[in-house]
C-alpha positions as CSV (number, residue, x, y, z in Angstrom):
1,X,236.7,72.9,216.7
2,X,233.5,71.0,215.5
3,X,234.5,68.6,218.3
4,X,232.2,70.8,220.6
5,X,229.3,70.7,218.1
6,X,226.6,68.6,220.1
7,X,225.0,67.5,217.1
8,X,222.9,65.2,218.5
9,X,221.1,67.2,220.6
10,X,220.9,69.8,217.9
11,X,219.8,67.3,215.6
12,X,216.7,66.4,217.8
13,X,215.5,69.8,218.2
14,X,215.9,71.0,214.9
15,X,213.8,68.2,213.1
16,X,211.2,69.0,214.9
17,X,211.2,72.3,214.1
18,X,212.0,71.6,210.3
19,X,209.0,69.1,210.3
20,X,206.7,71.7,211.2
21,X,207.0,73.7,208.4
22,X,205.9,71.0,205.9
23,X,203.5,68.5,207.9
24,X,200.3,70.2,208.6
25,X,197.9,68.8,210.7
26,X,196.0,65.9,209.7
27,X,198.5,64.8,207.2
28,X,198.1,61.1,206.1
29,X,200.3,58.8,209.0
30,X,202.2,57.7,206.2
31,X,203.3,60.6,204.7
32,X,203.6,62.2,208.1
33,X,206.3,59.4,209.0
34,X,207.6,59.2,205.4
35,X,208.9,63.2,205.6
36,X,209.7,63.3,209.3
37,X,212.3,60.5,208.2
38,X,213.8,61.9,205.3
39,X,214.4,65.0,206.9
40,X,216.3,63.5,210.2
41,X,218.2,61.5,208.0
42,X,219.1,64.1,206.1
43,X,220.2,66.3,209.3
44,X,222.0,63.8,211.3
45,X,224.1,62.6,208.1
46,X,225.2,66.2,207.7
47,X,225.3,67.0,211.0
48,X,227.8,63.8,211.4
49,X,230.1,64.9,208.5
50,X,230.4,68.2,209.9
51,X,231.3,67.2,213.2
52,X,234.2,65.1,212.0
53,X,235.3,67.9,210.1
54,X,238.2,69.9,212.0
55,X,238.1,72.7,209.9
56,X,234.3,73.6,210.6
57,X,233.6,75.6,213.9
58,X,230.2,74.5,215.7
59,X,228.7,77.5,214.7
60,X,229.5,76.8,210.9
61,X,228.2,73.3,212.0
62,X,224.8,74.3,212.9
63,X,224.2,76.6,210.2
64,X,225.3,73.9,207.8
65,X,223.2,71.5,209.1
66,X,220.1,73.6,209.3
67,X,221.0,74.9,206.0
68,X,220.1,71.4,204.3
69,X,217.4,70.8,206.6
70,X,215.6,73.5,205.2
71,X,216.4,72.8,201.7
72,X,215.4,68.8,202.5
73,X,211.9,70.2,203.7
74,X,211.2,72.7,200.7
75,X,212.2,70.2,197.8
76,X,210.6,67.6,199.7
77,X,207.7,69.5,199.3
78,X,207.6,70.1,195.7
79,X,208.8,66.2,195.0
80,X,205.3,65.2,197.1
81,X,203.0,67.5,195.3
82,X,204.4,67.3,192.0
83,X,202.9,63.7,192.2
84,X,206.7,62.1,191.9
85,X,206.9,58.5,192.8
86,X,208.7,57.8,196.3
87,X,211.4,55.3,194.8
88,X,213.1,58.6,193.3
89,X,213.0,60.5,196.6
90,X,216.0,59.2,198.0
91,X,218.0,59.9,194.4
92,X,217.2,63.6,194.4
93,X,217.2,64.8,198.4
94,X,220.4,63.5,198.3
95,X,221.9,64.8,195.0
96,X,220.9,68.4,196.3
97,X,222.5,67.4,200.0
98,X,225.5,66.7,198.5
99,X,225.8,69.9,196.4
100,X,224.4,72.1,199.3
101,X,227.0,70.4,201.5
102,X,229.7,70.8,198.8
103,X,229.5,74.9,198.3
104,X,228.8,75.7,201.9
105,X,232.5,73.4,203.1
106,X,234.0,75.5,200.3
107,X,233.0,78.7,201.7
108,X,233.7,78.2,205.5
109,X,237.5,77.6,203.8
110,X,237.2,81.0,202.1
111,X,235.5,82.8,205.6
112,X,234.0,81.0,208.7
113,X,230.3,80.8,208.2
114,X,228.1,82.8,210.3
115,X,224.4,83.7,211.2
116,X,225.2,86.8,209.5
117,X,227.1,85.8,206.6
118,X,224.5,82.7,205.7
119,X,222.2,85.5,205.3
120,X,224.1,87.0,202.5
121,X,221.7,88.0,199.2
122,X,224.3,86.6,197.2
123,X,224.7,83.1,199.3
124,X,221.6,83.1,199.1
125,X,220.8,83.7,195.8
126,X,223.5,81.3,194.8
127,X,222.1,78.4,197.1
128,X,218.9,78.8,195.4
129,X,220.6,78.5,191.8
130,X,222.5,75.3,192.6
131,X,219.5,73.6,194.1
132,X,217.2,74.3,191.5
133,X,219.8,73.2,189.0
134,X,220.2,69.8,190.9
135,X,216.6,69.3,190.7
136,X,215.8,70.1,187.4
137,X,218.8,68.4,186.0
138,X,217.6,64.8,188.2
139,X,214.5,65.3,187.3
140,X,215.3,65.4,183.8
141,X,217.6,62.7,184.1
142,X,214.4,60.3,185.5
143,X,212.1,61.6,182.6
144,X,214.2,60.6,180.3
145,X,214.6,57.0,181.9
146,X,210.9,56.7,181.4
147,X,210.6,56.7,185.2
148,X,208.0,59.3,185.1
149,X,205.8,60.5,182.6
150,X,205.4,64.1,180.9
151,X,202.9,65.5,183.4
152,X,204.4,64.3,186.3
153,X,207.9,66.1,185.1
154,X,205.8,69.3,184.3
155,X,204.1,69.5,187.7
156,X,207.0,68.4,189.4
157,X,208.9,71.6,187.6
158,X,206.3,73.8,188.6
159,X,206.5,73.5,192.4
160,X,208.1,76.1,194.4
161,X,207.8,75.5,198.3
162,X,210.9,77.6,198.3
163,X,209.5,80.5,196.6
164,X,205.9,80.4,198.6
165,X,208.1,80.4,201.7
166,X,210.1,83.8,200.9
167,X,206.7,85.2,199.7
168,X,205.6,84.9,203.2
169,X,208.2,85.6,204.9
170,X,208.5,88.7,202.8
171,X,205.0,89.8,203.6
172,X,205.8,89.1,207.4
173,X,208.7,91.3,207.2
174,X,207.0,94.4,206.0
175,X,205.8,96.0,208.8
176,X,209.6,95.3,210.3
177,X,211.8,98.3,211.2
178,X,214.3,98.6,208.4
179,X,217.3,98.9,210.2
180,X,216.6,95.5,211.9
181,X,216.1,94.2,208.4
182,X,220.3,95.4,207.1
183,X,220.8,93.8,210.0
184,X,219.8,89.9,208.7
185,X,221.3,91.1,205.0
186,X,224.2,92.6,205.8
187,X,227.8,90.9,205.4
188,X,229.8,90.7,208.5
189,X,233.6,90.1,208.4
190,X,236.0,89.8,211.2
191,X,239.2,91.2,211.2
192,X,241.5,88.7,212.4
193,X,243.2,89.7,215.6
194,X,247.1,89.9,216.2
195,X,248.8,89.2,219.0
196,X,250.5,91.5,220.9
197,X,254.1,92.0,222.1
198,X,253.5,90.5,225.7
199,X,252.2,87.7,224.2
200,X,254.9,87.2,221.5
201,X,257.4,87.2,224.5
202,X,255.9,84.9,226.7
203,X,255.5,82.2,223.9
204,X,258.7,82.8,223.4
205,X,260.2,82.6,226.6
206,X,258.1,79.2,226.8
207,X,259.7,77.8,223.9
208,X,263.1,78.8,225.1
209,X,264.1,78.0,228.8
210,X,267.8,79.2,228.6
211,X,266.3,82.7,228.1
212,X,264.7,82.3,231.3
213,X,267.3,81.0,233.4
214,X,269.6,84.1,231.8
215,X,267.0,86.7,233.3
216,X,266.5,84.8,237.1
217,X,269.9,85.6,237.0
218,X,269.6,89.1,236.1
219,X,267.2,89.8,238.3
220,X,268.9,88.2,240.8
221,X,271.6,90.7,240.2
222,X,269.5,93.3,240.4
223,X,268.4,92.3,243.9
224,X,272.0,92.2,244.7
225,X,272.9,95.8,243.1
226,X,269.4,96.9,244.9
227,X,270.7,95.7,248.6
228,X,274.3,97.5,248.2
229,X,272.4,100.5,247.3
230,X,270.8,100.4,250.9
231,X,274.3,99.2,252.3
232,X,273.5,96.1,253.4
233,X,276.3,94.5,251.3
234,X,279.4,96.6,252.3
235,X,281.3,97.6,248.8
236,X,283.8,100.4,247.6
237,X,281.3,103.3,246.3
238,X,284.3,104.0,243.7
239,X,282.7,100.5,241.5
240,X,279.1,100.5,242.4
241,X,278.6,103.2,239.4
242,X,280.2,101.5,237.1
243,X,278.8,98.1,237.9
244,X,275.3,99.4,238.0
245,X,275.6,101.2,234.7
246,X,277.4,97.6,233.2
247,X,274.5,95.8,234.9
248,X,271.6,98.2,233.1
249,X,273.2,98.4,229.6
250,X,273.3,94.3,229.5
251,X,269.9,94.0,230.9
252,X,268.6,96.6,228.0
253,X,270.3,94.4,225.3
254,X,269.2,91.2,226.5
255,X,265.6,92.9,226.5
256,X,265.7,94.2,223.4
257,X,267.2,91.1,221.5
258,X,264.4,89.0,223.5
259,X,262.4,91.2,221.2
260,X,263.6,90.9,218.3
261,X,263.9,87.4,218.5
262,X,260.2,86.2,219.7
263,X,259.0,88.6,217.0
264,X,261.4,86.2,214.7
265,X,259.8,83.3,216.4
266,X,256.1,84.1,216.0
267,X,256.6,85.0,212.6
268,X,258.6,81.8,211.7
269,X,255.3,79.8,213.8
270,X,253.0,81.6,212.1
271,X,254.7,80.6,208.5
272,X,254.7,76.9,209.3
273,X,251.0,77.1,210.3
274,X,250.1,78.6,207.4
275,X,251.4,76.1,205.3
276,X,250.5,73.0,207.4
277,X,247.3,74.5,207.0
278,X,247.4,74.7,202.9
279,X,249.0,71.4,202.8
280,X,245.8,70.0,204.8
281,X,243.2,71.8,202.9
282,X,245.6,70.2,199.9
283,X,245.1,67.1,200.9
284,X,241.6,67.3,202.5
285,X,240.2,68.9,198.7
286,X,238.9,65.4,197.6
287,X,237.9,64.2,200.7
288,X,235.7,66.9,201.1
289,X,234.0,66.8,198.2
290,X,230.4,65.2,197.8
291,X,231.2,62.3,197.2
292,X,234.0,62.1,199.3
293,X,232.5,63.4,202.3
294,X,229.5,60.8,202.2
295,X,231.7,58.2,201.7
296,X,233.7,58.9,204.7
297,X,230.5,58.9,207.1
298,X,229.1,55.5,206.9
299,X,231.0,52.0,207.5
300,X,231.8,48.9,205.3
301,X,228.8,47.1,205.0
302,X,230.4,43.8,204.8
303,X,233.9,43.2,205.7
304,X,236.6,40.3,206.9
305,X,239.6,40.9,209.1
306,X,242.5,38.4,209.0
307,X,245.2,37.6,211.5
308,X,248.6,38.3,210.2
309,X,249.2,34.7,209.4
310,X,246.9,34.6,207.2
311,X,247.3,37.7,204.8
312,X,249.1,35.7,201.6
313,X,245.4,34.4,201.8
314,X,244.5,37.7,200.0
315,X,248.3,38.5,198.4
316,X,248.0,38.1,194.5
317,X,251.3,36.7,194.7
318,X,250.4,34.0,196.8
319,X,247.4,31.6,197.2
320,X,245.1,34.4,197.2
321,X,242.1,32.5,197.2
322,X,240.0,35.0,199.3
323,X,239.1,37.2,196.7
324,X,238.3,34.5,194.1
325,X,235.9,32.7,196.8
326,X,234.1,36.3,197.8
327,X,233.1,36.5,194.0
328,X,231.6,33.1,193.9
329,X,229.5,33.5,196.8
330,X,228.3,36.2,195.8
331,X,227.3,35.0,192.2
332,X,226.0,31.9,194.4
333,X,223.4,34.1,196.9
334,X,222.6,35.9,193.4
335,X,221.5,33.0,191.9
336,X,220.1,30.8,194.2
337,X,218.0,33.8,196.0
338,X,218.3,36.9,193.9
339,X,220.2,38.3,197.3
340,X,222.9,40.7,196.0
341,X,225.5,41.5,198.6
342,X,227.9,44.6,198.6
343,X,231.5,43.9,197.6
344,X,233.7,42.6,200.6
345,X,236.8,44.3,201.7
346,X,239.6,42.2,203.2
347,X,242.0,43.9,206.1
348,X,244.4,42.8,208.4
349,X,244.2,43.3,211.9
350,X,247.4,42.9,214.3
351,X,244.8,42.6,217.6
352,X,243.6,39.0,215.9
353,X,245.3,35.8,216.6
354,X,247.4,34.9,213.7
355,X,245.1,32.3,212.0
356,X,241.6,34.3,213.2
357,X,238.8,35.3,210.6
358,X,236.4,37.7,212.0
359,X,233.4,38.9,209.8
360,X,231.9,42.1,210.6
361,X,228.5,43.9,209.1
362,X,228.3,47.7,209.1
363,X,231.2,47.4,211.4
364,X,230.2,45.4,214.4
365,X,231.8,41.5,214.6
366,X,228.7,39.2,213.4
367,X,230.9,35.8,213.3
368,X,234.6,34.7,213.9
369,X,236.0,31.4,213.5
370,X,239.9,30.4,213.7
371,X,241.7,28.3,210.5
372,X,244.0,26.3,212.7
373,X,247.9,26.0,211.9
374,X,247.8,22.7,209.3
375,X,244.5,23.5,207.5
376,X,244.8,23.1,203.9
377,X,243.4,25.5,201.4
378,X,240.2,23.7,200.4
379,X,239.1,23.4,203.8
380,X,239.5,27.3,204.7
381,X,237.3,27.9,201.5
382,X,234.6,25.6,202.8
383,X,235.0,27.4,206.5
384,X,234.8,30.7,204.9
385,X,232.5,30.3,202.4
386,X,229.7,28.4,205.1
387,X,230.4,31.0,207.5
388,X,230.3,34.2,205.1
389,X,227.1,32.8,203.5
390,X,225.1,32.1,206.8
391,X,226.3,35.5,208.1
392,X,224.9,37.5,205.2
393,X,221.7,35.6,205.4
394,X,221.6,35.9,209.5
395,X,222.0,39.5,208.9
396,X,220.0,40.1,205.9
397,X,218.0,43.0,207.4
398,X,221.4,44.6,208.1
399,X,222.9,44.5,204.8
400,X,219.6,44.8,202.2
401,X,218.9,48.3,201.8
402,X,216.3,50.6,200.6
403,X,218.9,51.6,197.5
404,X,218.8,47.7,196.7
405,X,215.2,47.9,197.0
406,X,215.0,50.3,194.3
407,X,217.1,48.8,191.8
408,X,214.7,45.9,192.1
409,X,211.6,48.0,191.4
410,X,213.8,49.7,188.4
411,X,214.0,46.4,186.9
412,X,210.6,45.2,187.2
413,X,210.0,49.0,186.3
414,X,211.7,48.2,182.6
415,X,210.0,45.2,181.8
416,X,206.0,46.0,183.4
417,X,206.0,49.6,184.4
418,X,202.5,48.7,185.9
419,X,203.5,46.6,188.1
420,X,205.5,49.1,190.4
421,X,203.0,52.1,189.5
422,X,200.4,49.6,190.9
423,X,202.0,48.9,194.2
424,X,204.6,51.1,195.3
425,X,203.1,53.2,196.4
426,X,199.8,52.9,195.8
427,X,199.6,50.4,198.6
428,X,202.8,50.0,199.6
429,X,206.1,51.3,200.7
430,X,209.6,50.3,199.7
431,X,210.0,49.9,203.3
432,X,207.3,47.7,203.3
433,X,208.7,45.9,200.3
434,X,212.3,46.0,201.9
435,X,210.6,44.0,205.0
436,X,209.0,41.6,202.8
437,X,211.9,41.1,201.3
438,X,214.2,40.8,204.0
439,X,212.0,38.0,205.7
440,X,212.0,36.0,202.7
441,X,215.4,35.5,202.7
442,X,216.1,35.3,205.9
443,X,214.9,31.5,205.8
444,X,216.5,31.3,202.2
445,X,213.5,31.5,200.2
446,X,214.6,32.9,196.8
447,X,213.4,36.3,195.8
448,X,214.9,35.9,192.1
449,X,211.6,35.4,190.5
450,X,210.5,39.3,191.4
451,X,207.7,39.8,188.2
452,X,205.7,37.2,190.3
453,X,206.6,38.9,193.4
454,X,205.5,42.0,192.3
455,X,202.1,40.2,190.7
456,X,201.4,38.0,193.6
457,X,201.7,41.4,196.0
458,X,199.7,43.5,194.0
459,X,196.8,41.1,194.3
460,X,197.7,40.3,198.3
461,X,198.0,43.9,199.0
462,X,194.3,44.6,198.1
463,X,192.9,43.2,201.1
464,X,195.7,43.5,203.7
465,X,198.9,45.8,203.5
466,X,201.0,44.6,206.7
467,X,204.5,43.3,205.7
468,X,204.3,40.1,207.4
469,X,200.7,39.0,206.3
470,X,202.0,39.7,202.9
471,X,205.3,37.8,203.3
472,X,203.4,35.1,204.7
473,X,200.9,34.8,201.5
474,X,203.8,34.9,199.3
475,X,205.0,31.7,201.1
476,X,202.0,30.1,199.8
477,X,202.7,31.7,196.2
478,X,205.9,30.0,196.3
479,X,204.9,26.5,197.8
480,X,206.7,24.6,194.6
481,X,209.9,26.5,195.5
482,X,209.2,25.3,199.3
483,X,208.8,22.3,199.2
484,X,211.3,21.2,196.4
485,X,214.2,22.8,198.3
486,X,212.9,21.1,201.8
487,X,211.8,17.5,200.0
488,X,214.2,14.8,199.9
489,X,214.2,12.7,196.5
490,X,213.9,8.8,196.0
491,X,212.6,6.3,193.8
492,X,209.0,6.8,194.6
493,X,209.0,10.7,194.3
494,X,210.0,13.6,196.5
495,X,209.4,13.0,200.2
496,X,208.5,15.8,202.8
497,X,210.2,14.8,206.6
498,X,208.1,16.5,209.2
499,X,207.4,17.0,212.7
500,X,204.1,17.8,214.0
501,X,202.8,20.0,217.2
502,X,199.8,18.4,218.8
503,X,196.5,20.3,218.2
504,X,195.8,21.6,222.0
505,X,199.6,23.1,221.8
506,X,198.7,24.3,218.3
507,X,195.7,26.6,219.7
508,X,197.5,27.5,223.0
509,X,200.4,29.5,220.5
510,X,197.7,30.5,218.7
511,X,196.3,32.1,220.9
512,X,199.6,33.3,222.6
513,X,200.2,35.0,219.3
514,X,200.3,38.8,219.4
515,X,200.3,41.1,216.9
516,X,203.0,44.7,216.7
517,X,203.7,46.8,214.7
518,X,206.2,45.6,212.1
519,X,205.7,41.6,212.8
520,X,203.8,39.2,215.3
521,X,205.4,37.2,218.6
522,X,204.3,34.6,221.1
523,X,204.2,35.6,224.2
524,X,203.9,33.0,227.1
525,X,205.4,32.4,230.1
526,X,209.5,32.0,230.0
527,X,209.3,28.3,231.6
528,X,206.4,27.1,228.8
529,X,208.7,29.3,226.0
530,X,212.0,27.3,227.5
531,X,209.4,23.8,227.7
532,X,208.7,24.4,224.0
533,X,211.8,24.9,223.1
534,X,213.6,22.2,224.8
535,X,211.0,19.9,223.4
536,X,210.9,20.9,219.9
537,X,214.8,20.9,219.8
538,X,215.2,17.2,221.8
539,X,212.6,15.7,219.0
540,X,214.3,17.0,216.4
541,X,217.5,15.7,217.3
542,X,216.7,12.3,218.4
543,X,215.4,11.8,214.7
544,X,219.2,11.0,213.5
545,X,218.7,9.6,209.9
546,X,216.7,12.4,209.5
547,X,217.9,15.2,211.4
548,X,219.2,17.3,208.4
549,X,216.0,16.8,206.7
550,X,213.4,17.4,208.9
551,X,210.7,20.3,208.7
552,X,208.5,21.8,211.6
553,X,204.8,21.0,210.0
554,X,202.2,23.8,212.1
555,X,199.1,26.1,210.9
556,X,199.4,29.0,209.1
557,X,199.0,31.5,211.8
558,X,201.8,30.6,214.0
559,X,204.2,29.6,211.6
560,X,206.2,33.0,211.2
561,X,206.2,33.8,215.0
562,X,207.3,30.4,215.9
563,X,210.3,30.3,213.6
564,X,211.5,34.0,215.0
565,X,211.3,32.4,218.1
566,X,212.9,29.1,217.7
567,X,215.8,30.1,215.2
568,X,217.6,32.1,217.9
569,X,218.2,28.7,220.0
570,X,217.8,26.0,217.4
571,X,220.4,26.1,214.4
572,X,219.2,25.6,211.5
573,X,215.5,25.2,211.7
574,X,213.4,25.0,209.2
575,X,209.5,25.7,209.7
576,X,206.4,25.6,207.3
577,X,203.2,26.1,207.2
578,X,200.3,23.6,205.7
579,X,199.1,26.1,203.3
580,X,202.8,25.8,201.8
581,X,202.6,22.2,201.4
582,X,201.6,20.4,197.5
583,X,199.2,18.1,196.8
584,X,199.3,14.7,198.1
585,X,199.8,14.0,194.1
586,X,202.8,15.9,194.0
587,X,204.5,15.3,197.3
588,X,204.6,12.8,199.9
589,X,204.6,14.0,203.4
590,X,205.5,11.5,206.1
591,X,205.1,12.6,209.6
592,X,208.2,11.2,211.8
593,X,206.8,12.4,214.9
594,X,204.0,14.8,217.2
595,X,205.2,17.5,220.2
């Protein structure tokens, strides 16, 4: 039934209408943004879990959804003026969703939710109880992990958006005619119809087409019977009685024992529905618990498919040396860049050749590559293991998340509480820090160190708060890092390959350079973008005892633009800026050639 829930459209009209009664006019951007997002996320992933659920009619679908919605925007509220910090707003909106989400799937099983039922004193009053629990008990919980202080928990407790809101709503309803008022309170319950005889029968009848053929015959009799009446079928009058009466008592019986029988039949359908329905709710009971349910709505973030040749690859009986590699690529992007990637799951997939690999994030195919019949195990490790790595890097903004964002801050958190309290987010956002992030790694520059991070960003942040300006400035923070992992080592010291742009080409990107809202891009002509390109690529490769080892050298300003720009057509480019480069003391640069 919740197949006919347009929740899309309903999601679209009801944020806006949920956002309203918590942003007021002239509310800080940020904030503004910062609610507006948490309650559509909160909406469409219950309004998604809904609609997959068969057992939830779209009116039970809506309600549900709004139901959170409303409870997102009033404990949103109180989280924002009791002063808590945003890295704890995701842990308790969605502890409370998932209880909220719990009761209400629990009672639509017990009675289909409607307006008037959701308006129930009782549901009500019991809605209210398990919310305020939720958030007193996560609250608690962060208190006691130090991750607020004492008046922070005390003014958080003493917020009640919830409790304004009835006051007003109270006051409103006053001057309302009472009878309109039973009306919102009042439980409704419908009966539940039963079907009547006609219908039994012609279900029957459906399910039985020898019972049909039987009466087209006596009908067809009757006709017969109907046209000797009116003698136009000569026959004795001494056997028409007795035929007629024969011909009525046999249609009666046959009647009558249809009857009895589709009665029989709807009560026999009506029994195995009923327990096909128990057996599914059986079944369905841990499924559609919190936990459960939000489990079931989102994707694998990081998954392989194999071709059926290649599943002993993952048997524990066999060579099994997928599950063994995962692991230590994952303990490799941990330690080389502090990148922690989810857990991997392996599956088989009969629609792949036999010895295809395809690697897919949140559930769309990001890379695929093909083992071939003869290849030995150690070379299908170093296939997988440079394929899997590069993809998780390619696709770092796809698989870092704010919750891995958080987990960072709770470490720094437990060794300088400042340090977070100082930044996050005083001047910035853990979006903000997720983008930072994010474009750090995407060209491989470790993030491990994060108390420097942290440091080097709280000073940054002081003068300009756009991710990639700060991104950029860590760069330079990191310029030992840099240039070790770009340097090659001899004899004499560690020396820096590059490859110059000439200065007029320098101030024409410069100056093509324009800024958005999350990053900055070049925008030129497509035949001076392909010219660039084609050049920058050609040099690069002509340079074959370097190749590998070469660095694009260019200013400051155009260094992060460029590389967005040149990484989606040149593999493996690697682009710096001067103010990332060591003293001449320290490192020897040699320029190998000038675009």
């Amino acid at each position: 039934m919740s197949r006919d829930f347009r929740y899309k459209d309903y999601v679209n009209k009801l944020r806006f209408k949920l956002a309203g009664a918590v942003c007021p006019v002239g509310l800080d951007e940020y904030w503004d943004k910062l609610i507006k997002n948490y309650i559509y996320n909160s909406i469409l992933t219950t309004a998604k879990a809904v609609y997959a659920n068969p057992e939830v009619s779209p009116e039970a679908c809506e309600i549900i959804t709004r139901t959170i919605g409303e409870w997102t925007v009033c404990k949103l509220a109180d989280i924002i003026n009791g002063q808590v910090p945003e890295c704890f707003f995701d842990t308790i909106i969605n502890k409370i969703n998932s209880e909220i989400y719990d009761y209400l799937i629990d009672e639509n099983k017990l009675e289909p939710l409607t307006e008037e039922s959701i308006e129930n004193p009782d549901r009500i009053k019991k809605l209210e109880e398990i919310v305020q629990n939720i958030y007193r008990e996560t609250l608690a919980q962060i208190y006691s992990d130090r991750g607020i202080d004492k008046d922070v928990y005390t003014l958080a407790l003493s917020q009640s958006f919830y409790s304004e809101k009835q006051n007003q709503e109270q006051n409103q309803a006053q001057d309302q005619d009472t009878q309109e008022e039973n009306l919102k309170t009042d439980k409704f319950v419908s009966e539940p119809k039963t079907q009547s005889e006609i219908s039994k029968i012609k279900k029957y009848l459906k399910n039985n087409p020898c019972r049909v053929l039987l009466l087209f015959v006596f009908i067809v009799a009757i006709v017969f019977l109907s046209l000797v009446c009116f003698g136009l079928i000569p026959v004795t009058k001494e056997d028409l009685p007795a035929a007629l009466m024969m011909l009525v008592l046999c249609m009666a019986v046959y009647i009558i024992d249809i009857i009895i029988e589709a009665d029989q039949f709807y009560r026999i359908e009506q029994n195995a529905k009923s327990s096909e329905d128990s057996e599914k709710t059986t079944n369905s009971a841990a499924l559609n618990s919190p936990n459960g349910m939000y489990e079931r709505l989102g994707v694998d973030v990081l998954s392989i498919r194999l071709g059926t040749g290649l599943l002993n690859y993952v048997d524990p009986e066999c060579e099994n040396i997928m599950l063994p590699l995962i692991s230590e690529i994952r303990k490799e992007l941990t330690d080389e860049l502090g990148y922690i990637i989810p857990k991997v799951r392996c599956l088989d997939d009969k629609d792949l050749k036999p010895d295809e690999f395809r690697i897919y994030v949140r559930g769309v195919v990001r890379d695929k590559f093909f083992a071939g019949k003869n290849t030995k195990n150690d070379e299908i490790s170093n296939l997988l293991r440079r394929h899997l790595r590069e993809c998780c890097i390619k696709n770092v903004k796809d698989i870092l998340t704010r919750t891995d964002v958080i987990k960072l801050m709770e470490i720094v958190n437990s060794e300088d509480p400042t340090l977070v309290n100082d930044l996050i987010p005083a001047r910035i956002s853990a979006v903000d820090l997720r983008r930072i992030l994010v474009s750090l790694i995407s060209e491989e520059i470790s993030v491990k160190d994060t108390i420097l991070i942290f440091e080097r960003l709280c000073d940054y942040a002081r003068f300009n708060t756009q991710p990639y300006v700060l991104a950029e400035s860590l760069r330079a923070a990191m310029a030992a890092g840099i240039c070790d992992k770009y340097s090659v080592k001899s004899d004499t010291g560690a020396i820096l390959y590059t490859v110059t742009l000439n200065p007029e080409l320098e101030k024409t990107l410069e100056e093509a350079v324009q800024y958005t809202e999350f990053s900055t891009i070049i925008k030129l002509p497509p035949e001076e973008i392909e010219k660039l390109i084609t050049d920058i690529s050609g040099t690069i490769s002509g340079l074959k005892e370097h190749k590998e080892d070469v660095v694009l050298l260019v200013r400051p300003k155009i260094r992060k633009p460029l590389f967005d720009l040149l990484s989606l057509y040149i593999e493996n480019i690697k682009v710096i800026s001067y103010s990332e480069l060591l003293p001449v003391n320290e490192l020897q640069v040699e320029k190998l050639a000038e675009i």
